[in-house]
C-alpha positions as CSV (number, residue, x, y, z in Angstrom):
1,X,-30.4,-46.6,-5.3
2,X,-30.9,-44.6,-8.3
3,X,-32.8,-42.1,-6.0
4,X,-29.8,-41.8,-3.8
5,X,-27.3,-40.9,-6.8
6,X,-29.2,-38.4,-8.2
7,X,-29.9,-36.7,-5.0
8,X,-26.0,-36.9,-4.4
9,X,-25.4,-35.7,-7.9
10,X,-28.0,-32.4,-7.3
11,X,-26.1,-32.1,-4.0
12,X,-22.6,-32.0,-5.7
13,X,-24.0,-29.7,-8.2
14,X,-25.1,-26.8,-5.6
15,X,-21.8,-26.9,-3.8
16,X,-20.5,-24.5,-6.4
17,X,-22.9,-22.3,-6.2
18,X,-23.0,-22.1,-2.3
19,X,-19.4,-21.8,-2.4
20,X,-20.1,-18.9,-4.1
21,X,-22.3,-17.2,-2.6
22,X,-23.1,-13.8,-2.0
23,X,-24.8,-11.6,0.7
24,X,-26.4,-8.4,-1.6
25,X,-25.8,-8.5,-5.2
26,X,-25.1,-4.7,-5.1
27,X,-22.1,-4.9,-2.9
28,X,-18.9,-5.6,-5.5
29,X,-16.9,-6.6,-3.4
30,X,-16.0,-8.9,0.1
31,X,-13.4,-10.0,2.1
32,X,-13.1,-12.6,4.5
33,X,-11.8,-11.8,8.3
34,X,-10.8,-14.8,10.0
35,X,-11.0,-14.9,13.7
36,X,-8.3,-16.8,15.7
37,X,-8.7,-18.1,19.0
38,X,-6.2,-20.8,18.9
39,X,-2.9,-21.0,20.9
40,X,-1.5,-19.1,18.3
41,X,-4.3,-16.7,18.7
42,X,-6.4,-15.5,21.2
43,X,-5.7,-19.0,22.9
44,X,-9.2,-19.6,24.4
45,X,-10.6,-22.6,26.1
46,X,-14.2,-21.5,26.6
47,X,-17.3,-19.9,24.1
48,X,-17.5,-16.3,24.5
49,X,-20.6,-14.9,23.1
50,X,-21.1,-11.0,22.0
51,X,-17.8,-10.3,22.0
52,X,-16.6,-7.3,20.6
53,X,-14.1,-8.0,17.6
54,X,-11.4,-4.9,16.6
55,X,-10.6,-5.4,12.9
56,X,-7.5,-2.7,11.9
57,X,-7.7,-2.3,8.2
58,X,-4.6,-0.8,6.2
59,X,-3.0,-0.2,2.8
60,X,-1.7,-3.7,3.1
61,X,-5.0,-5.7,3.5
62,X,-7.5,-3.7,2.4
63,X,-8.3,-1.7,-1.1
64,X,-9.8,1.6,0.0
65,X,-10.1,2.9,-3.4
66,X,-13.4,0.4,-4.0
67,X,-14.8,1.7,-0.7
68,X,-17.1,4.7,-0.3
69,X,-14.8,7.6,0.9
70,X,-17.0,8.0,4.1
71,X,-16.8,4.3,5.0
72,X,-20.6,4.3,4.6
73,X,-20.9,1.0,2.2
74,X,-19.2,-1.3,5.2
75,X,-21.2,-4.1,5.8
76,X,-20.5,-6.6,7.8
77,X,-21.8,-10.5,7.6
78,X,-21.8,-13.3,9.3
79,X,-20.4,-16.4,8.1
80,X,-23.2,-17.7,7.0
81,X,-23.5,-15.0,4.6
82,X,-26.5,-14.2,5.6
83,X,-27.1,-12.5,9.2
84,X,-25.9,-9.0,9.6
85,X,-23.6,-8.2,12.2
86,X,-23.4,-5.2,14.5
87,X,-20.4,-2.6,13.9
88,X,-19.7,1.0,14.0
89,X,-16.5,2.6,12.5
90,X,-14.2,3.8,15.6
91,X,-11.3,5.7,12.8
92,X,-11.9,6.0,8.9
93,X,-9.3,8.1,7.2
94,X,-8.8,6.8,3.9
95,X,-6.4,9.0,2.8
96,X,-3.5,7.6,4.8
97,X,-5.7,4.0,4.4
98,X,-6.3,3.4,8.0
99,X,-9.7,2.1,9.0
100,X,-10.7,0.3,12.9
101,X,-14.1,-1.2,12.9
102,X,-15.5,-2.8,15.7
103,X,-17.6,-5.7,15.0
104,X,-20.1,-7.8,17.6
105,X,-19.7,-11.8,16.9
106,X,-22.5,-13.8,18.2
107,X,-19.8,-16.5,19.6
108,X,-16.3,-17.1,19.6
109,X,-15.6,-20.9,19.5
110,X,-12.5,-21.8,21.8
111,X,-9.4,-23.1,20.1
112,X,-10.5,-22.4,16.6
113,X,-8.9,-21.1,13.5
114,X,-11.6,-21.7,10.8
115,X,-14.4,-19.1,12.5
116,X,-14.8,-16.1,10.4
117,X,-17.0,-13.4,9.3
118,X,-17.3,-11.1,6.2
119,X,-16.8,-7.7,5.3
120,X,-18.3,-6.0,2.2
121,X,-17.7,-3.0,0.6
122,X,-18.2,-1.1,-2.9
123,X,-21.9,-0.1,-3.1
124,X,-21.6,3.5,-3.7
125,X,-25.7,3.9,-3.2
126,X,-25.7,2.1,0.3
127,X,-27.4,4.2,3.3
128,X,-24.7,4.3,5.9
129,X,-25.8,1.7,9.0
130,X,-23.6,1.7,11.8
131,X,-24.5,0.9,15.3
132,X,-22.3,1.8,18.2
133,X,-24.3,1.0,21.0
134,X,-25.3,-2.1,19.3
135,X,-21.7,-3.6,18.8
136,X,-22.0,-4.2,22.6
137,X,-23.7,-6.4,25.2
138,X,-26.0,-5.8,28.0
139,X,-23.3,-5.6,30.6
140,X,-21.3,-3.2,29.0
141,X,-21.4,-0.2,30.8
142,X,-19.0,2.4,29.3
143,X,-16.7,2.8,26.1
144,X,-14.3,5.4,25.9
145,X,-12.6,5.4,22.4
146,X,-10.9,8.6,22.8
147,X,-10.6,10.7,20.2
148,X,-7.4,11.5,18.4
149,X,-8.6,15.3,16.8
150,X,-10.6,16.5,20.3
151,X,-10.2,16.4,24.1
152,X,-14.3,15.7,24.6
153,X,-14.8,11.9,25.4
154,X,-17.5,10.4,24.7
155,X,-19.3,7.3,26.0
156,X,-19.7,4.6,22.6
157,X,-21.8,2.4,24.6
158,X,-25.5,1.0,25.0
159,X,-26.0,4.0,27.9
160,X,-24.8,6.7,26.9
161,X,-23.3,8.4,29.9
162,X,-22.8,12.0,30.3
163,X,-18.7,12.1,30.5
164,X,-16.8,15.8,31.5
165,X,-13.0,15.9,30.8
166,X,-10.9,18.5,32.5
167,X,-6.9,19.1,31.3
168,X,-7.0,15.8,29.3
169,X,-4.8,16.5,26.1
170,X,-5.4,14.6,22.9
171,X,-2.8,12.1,21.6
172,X,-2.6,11.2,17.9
173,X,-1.9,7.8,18.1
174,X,-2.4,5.6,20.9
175,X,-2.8,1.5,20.6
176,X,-5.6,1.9,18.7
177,X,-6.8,5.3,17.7
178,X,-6.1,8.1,19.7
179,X,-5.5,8.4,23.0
180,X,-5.6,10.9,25.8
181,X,-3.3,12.5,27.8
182,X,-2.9,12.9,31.4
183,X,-0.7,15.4,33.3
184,X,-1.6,14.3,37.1
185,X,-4.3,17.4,37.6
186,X,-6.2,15.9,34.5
187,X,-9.6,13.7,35.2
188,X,-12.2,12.5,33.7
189,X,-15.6,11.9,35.1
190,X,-18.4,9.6,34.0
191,X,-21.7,10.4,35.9
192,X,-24.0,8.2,37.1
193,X,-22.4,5.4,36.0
194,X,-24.0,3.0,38.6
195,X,-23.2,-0.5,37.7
196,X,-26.1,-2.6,37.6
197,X,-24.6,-6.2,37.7
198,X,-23.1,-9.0,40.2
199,X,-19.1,-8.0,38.9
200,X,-17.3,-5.3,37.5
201,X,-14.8,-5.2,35.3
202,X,-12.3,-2.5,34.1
203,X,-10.3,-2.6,30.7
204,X,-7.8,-0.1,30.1
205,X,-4.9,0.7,27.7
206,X,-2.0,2.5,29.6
207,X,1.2,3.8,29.4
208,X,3.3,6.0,31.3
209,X,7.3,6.9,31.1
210,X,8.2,7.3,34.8
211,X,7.1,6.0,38.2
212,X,4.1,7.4,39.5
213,X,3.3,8.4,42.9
214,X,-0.4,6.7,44.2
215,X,-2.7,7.5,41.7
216,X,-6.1,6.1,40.2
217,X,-6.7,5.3,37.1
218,X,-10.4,4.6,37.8
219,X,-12.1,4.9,40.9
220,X,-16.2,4.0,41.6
221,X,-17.8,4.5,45.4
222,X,-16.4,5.4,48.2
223,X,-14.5,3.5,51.8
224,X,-16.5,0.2,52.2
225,X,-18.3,0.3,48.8
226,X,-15.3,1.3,46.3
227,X,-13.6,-0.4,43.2
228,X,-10.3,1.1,42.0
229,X,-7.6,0.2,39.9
230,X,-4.1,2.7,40.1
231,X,-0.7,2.5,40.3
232,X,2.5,3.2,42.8
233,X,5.1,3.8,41.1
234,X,5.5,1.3,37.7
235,X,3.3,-1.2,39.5
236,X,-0.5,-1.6,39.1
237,X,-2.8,-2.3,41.7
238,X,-6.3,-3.4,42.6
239,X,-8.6,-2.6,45.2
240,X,-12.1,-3.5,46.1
241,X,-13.0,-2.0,49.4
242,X,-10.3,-3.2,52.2
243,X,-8.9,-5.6,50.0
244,X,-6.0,-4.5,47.6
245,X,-3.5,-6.7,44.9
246,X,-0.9,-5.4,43.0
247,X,1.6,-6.6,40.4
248,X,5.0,-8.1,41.0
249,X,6.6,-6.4,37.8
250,X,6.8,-3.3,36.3
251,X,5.3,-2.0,33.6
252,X,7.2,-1.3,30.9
253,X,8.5,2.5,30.7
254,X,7.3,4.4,27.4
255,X,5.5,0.8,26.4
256,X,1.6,0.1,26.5
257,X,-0.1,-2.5,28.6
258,X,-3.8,-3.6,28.5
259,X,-4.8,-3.4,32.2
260,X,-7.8,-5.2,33.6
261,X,-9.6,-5.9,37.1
262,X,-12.2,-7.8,37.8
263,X,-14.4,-8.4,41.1
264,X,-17.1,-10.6,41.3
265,X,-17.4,-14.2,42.8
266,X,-16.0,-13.1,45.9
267,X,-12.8,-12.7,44.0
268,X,-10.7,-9.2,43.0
269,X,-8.4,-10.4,40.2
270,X,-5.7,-8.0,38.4
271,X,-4.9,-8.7,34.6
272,X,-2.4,-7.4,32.7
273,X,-1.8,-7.9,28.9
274,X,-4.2,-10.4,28.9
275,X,-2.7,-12.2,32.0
276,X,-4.0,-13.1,35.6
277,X,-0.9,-11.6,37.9
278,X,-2.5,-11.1,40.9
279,X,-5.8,-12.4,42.8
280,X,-7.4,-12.1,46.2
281,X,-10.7,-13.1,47.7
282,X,-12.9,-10.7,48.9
283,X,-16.4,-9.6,50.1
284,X,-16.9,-6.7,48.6
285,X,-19.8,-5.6,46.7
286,X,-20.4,-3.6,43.4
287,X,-19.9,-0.1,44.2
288,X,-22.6,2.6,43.1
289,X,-22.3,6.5,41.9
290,X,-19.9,8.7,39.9
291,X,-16.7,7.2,38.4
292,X,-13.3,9.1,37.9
293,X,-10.6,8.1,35.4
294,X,-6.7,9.5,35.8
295,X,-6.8,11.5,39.3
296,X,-3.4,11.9,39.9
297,X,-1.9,9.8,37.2
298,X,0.6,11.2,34.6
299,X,0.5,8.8,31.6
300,X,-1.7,8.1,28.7
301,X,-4.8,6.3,28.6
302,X,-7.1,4.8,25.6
303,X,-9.7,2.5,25.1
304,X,-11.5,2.4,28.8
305,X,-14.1,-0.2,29.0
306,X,-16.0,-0.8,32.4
307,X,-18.5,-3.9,32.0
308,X,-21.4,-4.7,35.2
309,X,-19.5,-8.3,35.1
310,X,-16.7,-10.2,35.9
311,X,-15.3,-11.0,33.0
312,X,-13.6,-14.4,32.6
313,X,-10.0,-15.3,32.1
314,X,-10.5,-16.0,28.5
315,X,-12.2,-13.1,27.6
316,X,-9.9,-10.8,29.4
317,X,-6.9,-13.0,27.4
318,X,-9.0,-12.5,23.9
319,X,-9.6,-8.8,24.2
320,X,-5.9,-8.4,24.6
321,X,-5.2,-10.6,21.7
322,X,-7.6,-8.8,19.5
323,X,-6.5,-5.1,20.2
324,X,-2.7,-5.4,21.2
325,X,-0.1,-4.6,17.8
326,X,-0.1,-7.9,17.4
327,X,-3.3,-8.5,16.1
328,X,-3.7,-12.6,17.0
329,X,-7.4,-12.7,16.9
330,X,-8.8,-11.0,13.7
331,X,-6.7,-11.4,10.1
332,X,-8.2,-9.7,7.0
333,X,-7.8,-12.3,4.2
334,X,-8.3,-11.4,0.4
335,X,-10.4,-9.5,-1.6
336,X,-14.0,-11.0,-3.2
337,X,-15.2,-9.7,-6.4
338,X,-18.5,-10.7,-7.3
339,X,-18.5,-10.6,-11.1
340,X,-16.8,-14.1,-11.5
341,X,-17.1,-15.6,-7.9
342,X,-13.6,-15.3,-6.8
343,X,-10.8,-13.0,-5.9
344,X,-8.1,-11.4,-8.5
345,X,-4.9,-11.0,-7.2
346,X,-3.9,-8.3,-9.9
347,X,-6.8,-6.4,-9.0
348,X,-5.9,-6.5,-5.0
349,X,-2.3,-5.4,-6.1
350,X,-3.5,-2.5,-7.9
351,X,-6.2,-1.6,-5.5
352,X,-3.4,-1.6,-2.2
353,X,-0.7,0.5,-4.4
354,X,-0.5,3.8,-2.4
355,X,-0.7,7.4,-3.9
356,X,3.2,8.3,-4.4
357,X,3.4,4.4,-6.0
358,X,1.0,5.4,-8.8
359,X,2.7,8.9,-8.9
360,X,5.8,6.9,-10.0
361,X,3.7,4.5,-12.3
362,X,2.3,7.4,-14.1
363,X,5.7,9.0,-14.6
364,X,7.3,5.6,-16.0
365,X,3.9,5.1,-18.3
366,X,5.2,8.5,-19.7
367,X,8.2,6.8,-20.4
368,X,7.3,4.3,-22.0
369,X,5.0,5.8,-24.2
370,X,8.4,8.1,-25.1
371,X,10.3,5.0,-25.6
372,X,7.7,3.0,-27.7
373,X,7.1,6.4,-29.9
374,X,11.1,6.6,-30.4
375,X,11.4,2.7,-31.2
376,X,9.1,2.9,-34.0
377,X,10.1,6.0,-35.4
378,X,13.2,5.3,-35.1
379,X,12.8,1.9,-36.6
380,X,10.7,3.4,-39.0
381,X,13.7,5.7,-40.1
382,X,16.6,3.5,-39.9
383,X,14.7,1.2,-42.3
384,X,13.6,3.9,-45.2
385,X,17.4,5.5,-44.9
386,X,18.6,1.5,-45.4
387,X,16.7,1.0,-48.2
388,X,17.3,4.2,-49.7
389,X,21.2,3.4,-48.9
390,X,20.6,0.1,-50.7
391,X,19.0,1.7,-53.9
392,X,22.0,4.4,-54.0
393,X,24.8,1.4,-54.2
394,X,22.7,-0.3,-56.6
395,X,23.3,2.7,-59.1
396,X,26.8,4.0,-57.9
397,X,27.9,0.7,-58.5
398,X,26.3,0.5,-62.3
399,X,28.8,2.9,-63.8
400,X,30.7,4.9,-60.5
401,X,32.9,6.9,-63.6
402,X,29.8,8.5,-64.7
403,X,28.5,9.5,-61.0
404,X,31.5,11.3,-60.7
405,X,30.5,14.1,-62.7
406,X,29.3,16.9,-60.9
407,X,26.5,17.3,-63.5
408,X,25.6,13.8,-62.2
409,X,24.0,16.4,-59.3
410,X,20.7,17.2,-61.4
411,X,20.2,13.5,-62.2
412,X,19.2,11.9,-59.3
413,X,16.1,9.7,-58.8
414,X,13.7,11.1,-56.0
415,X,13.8,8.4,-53.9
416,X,17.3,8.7,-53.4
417,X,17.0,11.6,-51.1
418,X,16.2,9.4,-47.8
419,X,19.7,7.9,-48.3
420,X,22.5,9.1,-45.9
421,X,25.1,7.5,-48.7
422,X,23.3,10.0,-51.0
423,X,24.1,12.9,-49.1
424,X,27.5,12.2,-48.5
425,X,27.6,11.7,-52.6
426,X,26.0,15.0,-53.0
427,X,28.6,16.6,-50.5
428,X,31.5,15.3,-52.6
429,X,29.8,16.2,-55.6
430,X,29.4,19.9,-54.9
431,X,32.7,20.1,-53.4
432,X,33.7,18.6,-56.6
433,X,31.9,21.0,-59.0
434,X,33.1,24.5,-56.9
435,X,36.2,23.7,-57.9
436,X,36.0,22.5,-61.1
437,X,33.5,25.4,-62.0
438,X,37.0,27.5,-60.0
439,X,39.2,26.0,-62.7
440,X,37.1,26.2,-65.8
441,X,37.4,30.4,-64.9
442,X,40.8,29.7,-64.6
443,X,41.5,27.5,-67.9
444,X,42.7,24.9,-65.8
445,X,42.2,21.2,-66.8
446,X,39.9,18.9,-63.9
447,X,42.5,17.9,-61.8
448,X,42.5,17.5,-58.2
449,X,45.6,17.8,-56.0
450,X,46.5,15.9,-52.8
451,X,45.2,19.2,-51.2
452,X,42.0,19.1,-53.0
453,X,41.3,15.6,-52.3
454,X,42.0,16.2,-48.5
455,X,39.9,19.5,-48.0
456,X,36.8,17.0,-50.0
457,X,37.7,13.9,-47.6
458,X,37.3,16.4,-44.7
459,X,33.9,18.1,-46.1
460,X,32.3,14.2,-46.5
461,X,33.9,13.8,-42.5
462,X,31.7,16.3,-41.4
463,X,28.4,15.2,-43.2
464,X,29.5,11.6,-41.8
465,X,29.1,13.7,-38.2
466,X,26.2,15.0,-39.4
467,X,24.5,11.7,-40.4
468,X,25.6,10.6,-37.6
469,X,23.6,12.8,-35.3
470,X,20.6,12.2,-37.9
471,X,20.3,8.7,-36.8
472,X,21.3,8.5,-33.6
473,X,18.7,11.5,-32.8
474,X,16.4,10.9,-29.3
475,X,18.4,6.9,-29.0
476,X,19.4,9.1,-25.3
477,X,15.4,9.1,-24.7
478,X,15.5,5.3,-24.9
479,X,18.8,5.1,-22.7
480,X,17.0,7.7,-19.9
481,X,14.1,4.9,-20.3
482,X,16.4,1.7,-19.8
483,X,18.9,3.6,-16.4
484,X,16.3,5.7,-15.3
485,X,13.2,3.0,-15.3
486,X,14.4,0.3,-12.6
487,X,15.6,3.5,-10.5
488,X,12.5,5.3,-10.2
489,X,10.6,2.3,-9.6
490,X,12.7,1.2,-7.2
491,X,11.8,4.6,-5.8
492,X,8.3,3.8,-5.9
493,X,9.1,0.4,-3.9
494,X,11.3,1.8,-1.5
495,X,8.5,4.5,-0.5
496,X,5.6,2.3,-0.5
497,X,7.1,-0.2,1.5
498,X,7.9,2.7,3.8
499,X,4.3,3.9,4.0
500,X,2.8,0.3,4.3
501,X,5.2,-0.4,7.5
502,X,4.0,3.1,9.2
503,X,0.8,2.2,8.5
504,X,0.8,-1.3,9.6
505,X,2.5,0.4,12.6
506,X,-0.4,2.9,13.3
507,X,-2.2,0.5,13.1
508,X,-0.8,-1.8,15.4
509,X,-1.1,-5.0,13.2
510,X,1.9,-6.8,12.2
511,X,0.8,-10.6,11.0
512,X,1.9,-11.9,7.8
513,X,-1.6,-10.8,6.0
514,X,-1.5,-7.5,6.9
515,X,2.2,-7.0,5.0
516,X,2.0,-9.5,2.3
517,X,-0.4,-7.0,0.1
518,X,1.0,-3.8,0.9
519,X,5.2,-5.4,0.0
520,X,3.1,-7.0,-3.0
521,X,1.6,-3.7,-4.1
522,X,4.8,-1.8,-3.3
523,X,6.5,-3.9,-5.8
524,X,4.2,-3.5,-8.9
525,X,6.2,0.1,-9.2
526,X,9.3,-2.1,-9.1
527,X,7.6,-4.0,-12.3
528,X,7.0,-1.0,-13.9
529,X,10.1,0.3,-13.7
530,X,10.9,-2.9,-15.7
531,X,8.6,-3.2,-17.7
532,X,10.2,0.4,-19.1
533,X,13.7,-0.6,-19.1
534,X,13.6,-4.0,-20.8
535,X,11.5,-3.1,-23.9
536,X,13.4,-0.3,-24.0
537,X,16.9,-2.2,-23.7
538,X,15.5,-4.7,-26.7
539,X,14.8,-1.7,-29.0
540,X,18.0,0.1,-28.6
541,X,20.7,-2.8,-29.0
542,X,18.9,-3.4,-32.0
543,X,19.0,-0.1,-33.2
544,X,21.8,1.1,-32.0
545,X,23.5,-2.3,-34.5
546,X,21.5,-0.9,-37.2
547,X,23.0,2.5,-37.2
548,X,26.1,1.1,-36.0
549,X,26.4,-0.6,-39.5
550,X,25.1,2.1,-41.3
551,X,28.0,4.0,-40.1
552,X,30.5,1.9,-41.3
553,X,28.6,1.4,-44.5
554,X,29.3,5.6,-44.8
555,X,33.0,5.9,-43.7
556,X,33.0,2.4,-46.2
557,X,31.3,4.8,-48.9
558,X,33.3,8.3,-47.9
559,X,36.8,6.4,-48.2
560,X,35.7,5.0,-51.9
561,X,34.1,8.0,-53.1
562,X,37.8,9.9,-52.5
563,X,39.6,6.9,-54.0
564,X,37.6,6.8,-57.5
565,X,38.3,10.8,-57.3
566,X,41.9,11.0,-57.0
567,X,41.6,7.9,-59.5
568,X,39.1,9.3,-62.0
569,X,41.1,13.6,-61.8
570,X,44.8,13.0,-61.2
571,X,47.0,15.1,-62.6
């Protein structure tokens, strides 16, 4: 018994530690990419084995700035954590944060939502180790990525065919990466491509704007012995020798559609968007020779696959599922960080915040490093000119008769001269002594007329201004800080939410994952912004009630200092 425990007790103890555990030490960071294949997902029913998984990475689920500019530090894992997993990079631009990797999983379980596979990322020393022809199986016979930046196609897969394009034009952005172009004397021809297998299957992205007349959008063999797949107008259709199928719908105009046929089991089957939609039995045989893509058609193609099988149902529905916009199969989940076995939130935030975002952090950090400098300063100031005030009073108000002299002037302690109060005094005071100094030439007795007494008043109005302005100097820096914060983050917000929906649109993947972190990141500069304004709000009311009293305290002190005049020098 006491065996048992402590073997359950050693067992409890490890679980932490192989929760936690971690492919290569020198890769900083992971994330998990959960695969799908449930009715909400890929909806499959049977085990598919080498499959080829598309994962779309973006500024929403993914932190480029810890990945090697190049891409070259990707590794990908099995869940296990310990078996290596095929891949090659299909589009890496990590300027604009757009990534698609394709990834071979050893098996897709049918109606699950808990298989998964990880990425890693941030080893800045890692050799780069992709594998194109190895992310497929045996029966794939040709890959056609097509690429967004040239018209030469190239074949990704295990063989390696020898592919000449003629009139094909480049397309930016297709369902995936780029796509190519077709203006009905365009084609594409694969050589030799030969299929070596019992089936055949053809995968295709398409999309075209107006009806077409007959064309082919792939065509192998010849009469007897031929496989092509085409359209008639905005329908697709099928053939495999004599025997031809064709859709009941249209495609959509300007929309694209994942097309697929398959013939093998004495059976020609038309797919489309992961869909059975037409089928017919037939005796036809896997045709041999050159193939041609696009004679005739005017449209856009991308991501041609041809396979020496016939693909099933479910595989046909999962490779729709896991390359439409949707994005049902694959879902990028959170960033790993090794140092402390587990993910930080702050850290994803700050690592998915795009360029013009930290243009407008930077610019409110300015700000509040301006408002912070004014607040203490000011603080600072406001406080020495209050005490200062507060020592003035102290000895006006000891004999104010005698501080009425204008000889009074030469007397006064040093630390006196940070008071505003003081200043006023000294503006009465010299007022005071040019004209008593006027009527001493004069023979005159010190008395001040109602004229006098106004022309001083308005001499202590203007250093009241004057003071004024003294204190309230740079307050508009901290009222720029506290209006123009929550604006220019909400700036920041407005245009990183902006770039994370483009890019989640280029890339085609619109679940929930994929927008939570870039909306989450797009609102740090929304934070900021705040973070500015309310610091900056607290400091000013309260020194803006400061000043606000010290005013008074001087028109208070400017309205006595007359009185006690015209008291003290009446006629």
């Amino acid at each position: 018994m006491k065996k048992r425990v402590a073997s359950a007790l050693a067992v409890l103890l490890l679980l932490p530690g192989l929760a936690q555990a971690w492919w290569n030490e020198d890769w900083a960071y992971r994330k998990k990419i959960t695969l799908n294949t449930s009715a909400s997902g890929a909806d499959t029913h049977d085990a598919l084995g080498d499959f080829p998984v598309l994962v779309r990475l973006h500024t929403g689920n993914f932190a480029f700035l810890d990945a090697r500019d190049d891409g070259g530090d990707l590794r990908l894992v099995a869940a296990d954590d310990k078996t290596p997993l095929k891949y090659h990079i299909e589009q890496w631009d990590p300027v604009n944060e757009l990534a698609l990797l394709w990834v071979r999983v050893p098996r897709l379980a049918p109606g699950s939502t808990t298989e998964s596979f990880w990425l890693y990322f941030g080893n800045p020393k890692a050799v780069r180790e992709e594998d194109p022809k190895g992310t497929y199986d045996a029966t794939t016979a040709l890959v056609l990525h097509f690429d967004a930046k040239t018209d030469k196609v190239v074949d990704a897969s295990p063989n390696a065919h020898a592919v000449a394009a003629t009139a094909v034009t480049p397309l930016a952005q297709g369902p995936i990466d780029g796509a190519a172009s077709f203006n009905g004397s365009s084609e594409v021809r694969v050589g030799g491509l030969n299929p070596q297998g019992a089936g055949l299957t053809f995968f295709a992205w398409v999309r075209v704007a107006e009806p077409q007349k007959e064309s082919a959008l792939f065509a192998l063999g010849q009469g007897a012995q031929s496989f092509s797949v085409g359209m008639t107008g905005m329908k697709v259709f099928a053939r495999a020798g004599a025997v031809r199928v064709e859709s009941t719908i249209d495609l959509s105009a300007s929309s694209w559609h994942q097309v697929a046929a398959t013939l093998g089991d004495g059976k020609l089957t038309l797919f489309i968007d992961g869909k059975p939609v037409a089928q017919a039995p037939t005796t036809a045989t896997v045709p041999q020779g050159d193939a041609v893509l696009g004679t005739g058609f005017r449209g856009d193609l991308d991501e041609v696959v041809v396979s020496t099988s016939a693909r099933t149902t479910d595989w046909i529905k999962a490779a729709w599922a896991g390359e439409s916009a949707e994005a049902k199969l694959a879902s990028p989940g959170q960033d790993e960080q090794a140092a402390g076995g587990g993910h930080s939130y702050f850290r994803v935030l700050l690592g998915a915040v795009t360029l013009d975002g930290w243009v407008v952090i930077a610019i409110l950090g300015v700000m509040m490093a301006i408002s912070i400098a004014v607040m203490i300063g000011k603080g600072l100031f406001v406080s020495r000119t209050d005490s200062a005030n507060r020592a003035f009073m102290h000895l006006f108000e000891k004999n104010p008769n005698a501080m009425l002299e204008p000889e009074r002037l030469a007397g006064t302690p040093a630390e006196m001269q940070g008071s505003s109060l003081f200043r006023l005094y000294n503006v009465g005071l010299r007022e005071l002594g040019h004209r008593f100094s006027a009527y001493e030439a004069q023979g005159r007795p010190r008395n001040l007329s109602p004229q006098a007494l106004d022309a001083i008043k308005a001499s202590l109005d203007a250093g009241m201004v004057r003071e004024s302005a003294r204190l309230n100097r740079q307050m508009v820096l901290l009222t720029i800080a506290i209006s123009g914060g929550p604006f220019l983050g909400l700036l920041g917000t407005v245009v990183g939410v902006m770039i994370t929906f483009a890019a989640i649109a280029a890339a085609g993947d619109v679940n929930v994952n994929a927008i939570a972190p870039g909306i989450a990141a797009a609102l740090v500069a929304t934070v900021a912004g705040l973070g500015v304004a309310i610091p900056a709000l607290f400091g000013y009311n309260y020194l803006a009630t400061r000043i606000k009293n010290m005013s008074n305290d001087m028109s208070v002190f400017a309205d006595e200092l007359v009185t006690r005049m015209a008291e003290k020098y009446a006629p």
